[in-house]
C-alpha positions as CSV (number, residue, x, y, z in Angstrom):
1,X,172.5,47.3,33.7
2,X,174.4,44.7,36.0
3,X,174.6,41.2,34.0
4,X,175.5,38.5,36.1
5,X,178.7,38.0,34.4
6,X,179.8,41.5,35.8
7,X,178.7,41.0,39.2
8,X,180.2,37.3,39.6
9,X,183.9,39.6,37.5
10,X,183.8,42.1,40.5
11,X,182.8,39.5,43.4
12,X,186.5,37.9,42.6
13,X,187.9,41.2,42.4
14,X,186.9,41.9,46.3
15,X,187.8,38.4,47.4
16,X,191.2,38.8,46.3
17,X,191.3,42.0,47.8
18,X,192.2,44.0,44.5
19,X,192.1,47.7,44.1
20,X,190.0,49.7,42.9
21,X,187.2,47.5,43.5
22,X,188.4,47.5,47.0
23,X,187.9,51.2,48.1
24,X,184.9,51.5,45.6
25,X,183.2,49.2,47.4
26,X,183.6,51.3,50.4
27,X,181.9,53.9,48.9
28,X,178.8,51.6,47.9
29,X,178.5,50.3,51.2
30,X,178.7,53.9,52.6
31,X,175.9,55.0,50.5
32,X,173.8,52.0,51.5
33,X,174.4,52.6,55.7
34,X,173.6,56.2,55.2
35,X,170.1,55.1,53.8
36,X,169.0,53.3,56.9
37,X,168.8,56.6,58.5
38,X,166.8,58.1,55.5
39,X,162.8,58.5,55.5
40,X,161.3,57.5,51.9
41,X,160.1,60.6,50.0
42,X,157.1,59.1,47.9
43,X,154.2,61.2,46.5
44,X,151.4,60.8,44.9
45,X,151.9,63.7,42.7
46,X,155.4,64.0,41.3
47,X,154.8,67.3,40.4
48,X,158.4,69.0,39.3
49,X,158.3,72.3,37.4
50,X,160.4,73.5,34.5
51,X,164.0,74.1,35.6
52,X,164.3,77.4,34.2
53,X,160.6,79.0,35.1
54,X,161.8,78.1,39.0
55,X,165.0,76.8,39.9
56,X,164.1,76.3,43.5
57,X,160.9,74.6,43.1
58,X,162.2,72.3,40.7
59,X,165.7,71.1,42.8
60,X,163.2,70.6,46.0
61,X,160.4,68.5,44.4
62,X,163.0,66.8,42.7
63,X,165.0,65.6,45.7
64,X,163.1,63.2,47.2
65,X,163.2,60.7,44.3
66,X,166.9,61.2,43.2
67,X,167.6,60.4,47.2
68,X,165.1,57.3,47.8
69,X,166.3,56.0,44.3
70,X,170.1,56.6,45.3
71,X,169.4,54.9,48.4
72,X,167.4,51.4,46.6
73,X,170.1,50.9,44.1
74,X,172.9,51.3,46.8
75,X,171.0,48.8,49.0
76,X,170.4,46.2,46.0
77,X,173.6,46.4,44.9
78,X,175.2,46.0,48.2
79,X,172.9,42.9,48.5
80,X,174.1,41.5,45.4
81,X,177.8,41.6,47.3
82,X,177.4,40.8,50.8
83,X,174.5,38.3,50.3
84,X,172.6,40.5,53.7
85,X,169.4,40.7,53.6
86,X,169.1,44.0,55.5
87,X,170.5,45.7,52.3
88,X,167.6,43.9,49.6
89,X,164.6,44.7,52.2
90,X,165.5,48.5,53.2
91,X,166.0,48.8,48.9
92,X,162.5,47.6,48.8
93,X,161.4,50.0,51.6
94,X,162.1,52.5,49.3
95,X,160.2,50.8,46.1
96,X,157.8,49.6,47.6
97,X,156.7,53.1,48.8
98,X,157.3,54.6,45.3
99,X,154.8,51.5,43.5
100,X,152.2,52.0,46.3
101,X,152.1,56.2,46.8
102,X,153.1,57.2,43.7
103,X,150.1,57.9,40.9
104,X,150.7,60.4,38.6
105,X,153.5,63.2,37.4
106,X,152.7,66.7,36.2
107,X,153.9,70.3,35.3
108,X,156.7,70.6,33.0
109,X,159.5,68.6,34.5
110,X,157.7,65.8,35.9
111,X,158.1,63.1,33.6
112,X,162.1,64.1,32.7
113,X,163.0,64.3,36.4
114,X,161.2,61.2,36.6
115,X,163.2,59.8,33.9
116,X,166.4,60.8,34.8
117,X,166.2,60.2,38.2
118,X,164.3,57.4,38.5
119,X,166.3,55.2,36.6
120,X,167.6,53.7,40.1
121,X,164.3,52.6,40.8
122,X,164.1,50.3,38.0
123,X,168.4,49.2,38.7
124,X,167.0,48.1,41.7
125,X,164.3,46.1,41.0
126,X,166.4,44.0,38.1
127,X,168.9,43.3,40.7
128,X,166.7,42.3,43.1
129,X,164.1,40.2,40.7
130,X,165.3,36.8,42.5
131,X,165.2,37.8,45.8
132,X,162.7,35.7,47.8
133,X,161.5,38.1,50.7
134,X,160.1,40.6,48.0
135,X,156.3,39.6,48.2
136,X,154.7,38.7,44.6
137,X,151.8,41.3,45.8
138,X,154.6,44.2,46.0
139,X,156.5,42.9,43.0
140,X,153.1,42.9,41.2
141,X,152.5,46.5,42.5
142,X,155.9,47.6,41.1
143,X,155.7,46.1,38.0
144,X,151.7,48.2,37.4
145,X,153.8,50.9,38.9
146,X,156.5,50.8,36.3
147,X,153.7,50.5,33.6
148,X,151.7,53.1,34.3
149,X,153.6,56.0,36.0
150,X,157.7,55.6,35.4
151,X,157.5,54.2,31.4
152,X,154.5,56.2,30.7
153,X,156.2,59.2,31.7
154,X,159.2,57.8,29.8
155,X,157.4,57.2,26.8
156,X,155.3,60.0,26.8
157,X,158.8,62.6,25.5
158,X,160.8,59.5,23.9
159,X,160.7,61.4,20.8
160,X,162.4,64.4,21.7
161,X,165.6,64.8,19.6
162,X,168.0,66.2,22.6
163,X,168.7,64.9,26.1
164,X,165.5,65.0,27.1
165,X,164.6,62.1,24.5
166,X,168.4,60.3,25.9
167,X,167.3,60.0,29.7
168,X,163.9,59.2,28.6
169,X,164.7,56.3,26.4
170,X,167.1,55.4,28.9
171,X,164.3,55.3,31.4
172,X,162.2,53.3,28.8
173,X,164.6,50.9,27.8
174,X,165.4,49.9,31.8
175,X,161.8,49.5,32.0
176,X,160.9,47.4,29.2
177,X,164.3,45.1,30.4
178,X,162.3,44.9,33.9
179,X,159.1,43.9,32.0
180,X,160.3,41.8,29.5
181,X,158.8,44.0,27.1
182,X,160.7,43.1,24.1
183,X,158.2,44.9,21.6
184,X,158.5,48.2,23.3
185,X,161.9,48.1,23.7
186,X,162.4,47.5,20.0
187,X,160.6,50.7,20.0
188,X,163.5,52.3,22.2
189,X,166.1,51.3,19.9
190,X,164.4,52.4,16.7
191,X,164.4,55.9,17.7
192,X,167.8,55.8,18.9
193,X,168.8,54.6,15.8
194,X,166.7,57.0,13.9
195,X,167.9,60.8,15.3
196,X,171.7,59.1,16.4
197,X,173.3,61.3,13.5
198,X,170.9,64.3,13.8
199,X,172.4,64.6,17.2
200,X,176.0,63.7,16.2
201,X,178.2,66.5,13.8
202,X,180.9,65.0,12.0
203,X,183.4,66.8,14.4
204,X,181.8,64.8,17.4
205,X,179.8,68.0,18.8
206,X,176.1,67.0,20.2
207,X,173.9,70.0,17.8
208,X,171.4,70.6,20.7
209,X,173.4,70.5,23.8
210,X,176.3,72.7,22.3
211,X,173.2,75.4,22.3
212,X,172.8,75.7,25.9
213,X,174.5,78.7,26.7
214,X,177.5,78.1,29.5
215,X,176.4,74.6,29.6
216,X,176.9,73.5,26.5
217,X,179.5,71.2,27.9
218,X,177.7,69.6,30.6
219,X,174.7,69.0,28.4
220,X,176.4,67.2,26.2
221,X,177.7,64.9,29.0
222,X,174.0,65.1,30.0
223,X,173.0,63.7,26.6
224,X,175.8,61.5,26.1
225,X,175.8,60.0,29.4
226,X,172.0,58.2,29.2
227,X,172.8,57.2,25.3
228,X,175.7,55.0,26.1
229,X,174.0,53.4,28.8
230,X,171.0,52.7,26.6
231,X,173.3,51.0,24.5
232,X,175.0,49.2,27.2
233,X,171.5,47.9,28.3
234,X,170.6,47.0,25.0
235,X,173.9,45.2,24.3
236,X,173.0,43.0,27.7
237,X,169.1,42.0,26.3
238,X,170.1,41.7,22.6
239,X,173.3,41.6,21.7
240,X,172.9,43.9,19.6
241,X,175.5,46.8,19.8
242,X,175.3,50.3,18.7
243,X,178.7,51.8,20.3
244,X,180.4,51.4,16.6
245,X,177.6,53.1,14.4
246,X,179.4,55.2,12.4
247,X,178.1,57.4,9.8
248,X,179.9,60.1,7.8
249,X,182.9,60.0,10.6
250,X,180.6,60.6,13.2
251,X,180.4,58.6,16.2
252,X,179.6,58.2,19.8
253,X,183.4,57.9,20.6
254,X,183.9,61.3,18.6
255,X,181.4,62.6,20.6
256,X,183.0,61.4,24.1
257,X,186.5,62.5,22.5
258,X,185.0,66.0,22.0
259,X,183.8,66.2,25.4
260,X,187.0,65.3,26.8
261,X,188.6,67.5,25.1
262,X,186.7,70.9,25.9
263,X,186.5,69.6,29.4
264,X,190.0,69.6,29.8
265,X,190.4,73.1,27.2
266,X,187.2,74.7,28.0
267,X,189.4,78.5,26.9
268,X,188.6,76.4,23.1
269,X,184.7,76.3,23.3
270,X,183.8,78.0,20.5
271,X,179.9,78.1,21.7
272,X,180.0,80.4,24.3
273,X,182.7,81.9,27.0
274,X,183.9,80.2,29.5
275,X,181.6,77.5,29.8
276,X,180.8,75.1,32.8
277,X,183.2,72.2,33.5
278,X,183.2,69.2,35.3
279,X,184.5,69.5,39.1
280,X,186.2,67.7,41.1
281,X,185.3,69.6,44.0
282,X,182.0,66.8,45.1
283,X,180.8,64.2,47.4
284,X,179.0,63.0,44.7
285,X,181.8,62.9,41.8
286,X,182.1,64.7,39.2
287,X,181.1,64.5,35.1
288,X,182.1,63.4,32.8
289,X,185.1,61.1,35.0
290,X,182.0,58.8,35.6
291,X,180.7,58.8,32.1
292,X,184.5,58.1,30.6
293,X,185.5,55.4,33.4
294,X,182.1,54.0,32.1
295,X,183.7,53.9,28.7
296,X,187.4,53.4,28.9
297,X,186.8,49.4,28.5
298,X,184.4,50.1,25.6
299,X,186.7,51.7,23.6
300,X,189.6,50.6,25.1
301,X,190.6,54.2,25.9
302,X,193.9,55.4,27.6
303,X,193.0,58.9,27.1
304,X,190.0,58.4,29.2
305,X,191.8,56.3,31.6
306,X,194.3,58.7,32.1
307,X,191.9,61.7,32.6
308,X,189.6,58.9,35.4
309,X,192.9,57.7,37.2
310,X,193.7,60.4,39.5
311,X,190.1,60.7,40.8
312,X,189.5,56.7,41.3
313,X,187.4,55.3,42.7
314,X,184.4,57.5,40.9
315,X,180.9,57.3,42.0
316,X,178.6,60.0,41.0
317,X,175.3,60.3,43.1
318,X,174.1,63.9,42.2
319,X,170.8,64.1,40.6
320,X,170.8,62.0,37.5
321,X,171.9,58.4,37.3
322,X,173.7,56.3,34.4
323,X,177.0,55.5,35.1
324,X,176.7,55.8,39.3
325,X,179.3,53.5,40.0
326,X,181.3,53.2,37.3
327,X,185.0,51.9,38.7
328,X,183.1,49.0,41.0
329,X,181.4,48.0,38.2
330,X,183.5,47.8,34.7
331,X,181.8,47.4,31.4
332,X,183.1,44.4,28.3
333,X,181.9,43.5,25.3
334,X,184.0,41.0,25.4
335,X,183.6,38.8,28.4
336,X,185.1,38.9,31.6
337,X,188.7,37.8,32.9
C-alpha cells in the first residue's frame, strides 16, 4: 500500500516543512498517541452478525478490530516517519494480540467485517516487515494468522460480484502482498478482471450498489473505494495497472465521476429519494473526499481536487479502511518529484 518511493516523496515533504503534508501529519501522529491509552480488543471468535438482521450487535462486535487495526497502522506509519520505536512496538501490541487470540470468524458478517476492517492489520505488518524488535516467533505467528483466519475469511466470499467481493479482494490481495503469494494473488486479479464491467454501466453507475435503497450512493463509494486500492496494490507488486480498463466507455474514472457528481447533486439520483451523502460533519472524515484525494494524482483530476481542497488534510478512520490517509500519502504512476 506504502512503496518506499512514497514514504522517502513525503519524508522530504515534512523536512521542508510543506503543507499539506505538514498538518496531515498531525493528524497521524494524533491517531498514534491516542492508541497508547487504548486496550487491544482481540477475540478468539470474531463473531459479527449481519448488519441488517441487528444493527447494534453488528456495530459493537465490530468495533474492536476497526479500533486496534486503526491504532497498528497509525503506530507503523508513524514509525516509518519518526524512526521511534515506541510507535513500531505499541503497532505490534496490537498484532501481536490479533495473530495469537484470534482463531476463527462466524455468523453472517464475520469474514466481510473482517475484510474490510482488517485491512490495517495487514498495512501494518508490510510496513513494519524490516523492523528488527518484531520477534521471528510473532512474525511467524502473524504470518499462520494471516493464512488461516484474515485471507481465509477473505477468500472464502472473493467471488461475490458487489462490494462485498471489493473489500474482500482487497483484503486478499494485501495478504497475498504480505505473504509473497504471487499465485493467489494472480487469483485476486483474475476476478477483478473478470466481473469489472458487470459492475461498471456504461454511464459510470456501479449496478449493485445503485440498489441499495437511500444508500445507493455510499455503496458505491463503498465498492469503489476497496477496487482502486486493489489496483493501487497490484500496480506496486506487478506493475501491472488496471485504472485505464475501459470497455464499452465504461471505466473506473466514469464510475468516480458519477459518484462525484450525485454526491454533490444528490436532488438527481434517479434510484431512490434523497439518498445518503457524504458529510463533512466527522472526526473521522468523510466519503468519498478520501476516496477522490486518493485519486486526484491518478487521473490527474481538478474536479476531484477542487471538491478535496476545502476539507484538507482528509483522513478517514470510521469503520472501513482504503484510502485512510489519503493527503499524507499521495498516489503516482509515474514516479515521484
Amino acid at each position: 500500500m506504502h512503496p518506499q518511493e512514497q514514504i522517502d516523496f513525503v519524508k522530504k515533504q515534512l523536512e521542508e516543512r510543506k503543507e499539506p503534508y505538514v498538518s496531515a501529519f498531525s493528524l497521524l501522529i494524533h491517531r498514534a498517541d491516542s492508541s497508547f491509552s487504548i486496550r487491544h480488543h482481540a477475540v478468539e471468535d470474531f463473531s459479527v452478525p449481519g448488519f441488517y438482521q441487528d444493527k447494534e450487535g453488528h456495530r459493537r462486535l465490530s468495533v474492536g478490530l476497526q479500533v486496534d487495526g486503526m491504532s497498528a497502522y497509525s503506530c507503523a506509519l508513524a514509525w516509518k516517519f519518526t524512526g521511534k520505536k515506541k510507535y513500531a512496538d505499541r503497532a505490534l501490541y496490537f498484532m501481536n494480540s490479533w495473530a495469537k487470540m484470534n482463531r476463527k470468524y462466524s455468523q453472517m458478517d464475520g469474514s466481510l467485517v473482517m475484510s474490510y476492517s482488517g485491512t490495517t492489520l495487514m498495512i501494518a505488518a508490510d510496513l513494519l516487515k524490516d523492523y528488527k524488535r518484531w520477534r521471528t516467533a510473532d512474525q511467524e505467528q502473524f504470518k499462520v494468522w494471516t493464512k488461516n483466519v484474515f485471507r481465509h475469511a477473505a477468500n472464502s466470499i472473493r467471488f461475490r460480484d458487489n462490494n462485498s467481493g471489493d473489500w474482500s479482494r482487497l483484503a486478499s490481495v494485501l495478504a497475498n502482498a504480505y505473504l509473497d503469494d504471487a499465485e493467489d494473488l494472480q487469483e485476486d486479479i483474475r476476478l477483478i478482471k473478470k466481473d469489472l464491467f458487470d459492475k461498471i454501466a456504461e454511464d459510470g453507475h456501479m449496478v449493485e450498489e445503485v440498489k441499495r435503497q437511500g444508500n445507493g450512493i455510499w455503496y458505491t463509494y463503498f465498492s469503489l473505494a476497496p477496487l482502486t486500492a486493489s489496483m493501487w496494490v497490484i500496480y506496486n507488486e506487478t506493475g501491472e495497472n488496471l485504472f485505464f480498463a475501459e470497455k464499452n466507455g465504461a471505466s473506473v474514472k466514469k464510475a468516480l465521476d458519477y459518484l462525484l457528481y450525485y454526491n454533490q447533486h444528490p436532488q438527481e439520483w434517479k434510484y431512490f429519494k434523497d439518498p445518503v451523502t457524504g458529510s463533512v460533519h466527522s472526526m473521522y472524515g468523510f466519503w468519498p473526499a478520501n476516496l477522490l484525494e486518493a485519486m486526484s494524482n491518478i487521473y490527474d483530476s481538478e474536479d476531484y481536487r477542487a471538491y478535496v481542497a476545502p476539507h484538507r488534510p482528509v483522513m478517514y478512520g470510521k469503520h472501513d479502511y482504503a484510502w485512510t490517509f489519503p493527503t499524507l500519502m499521495p498516489l503516482s504512476l509515474n514516479g515521484y518529484k
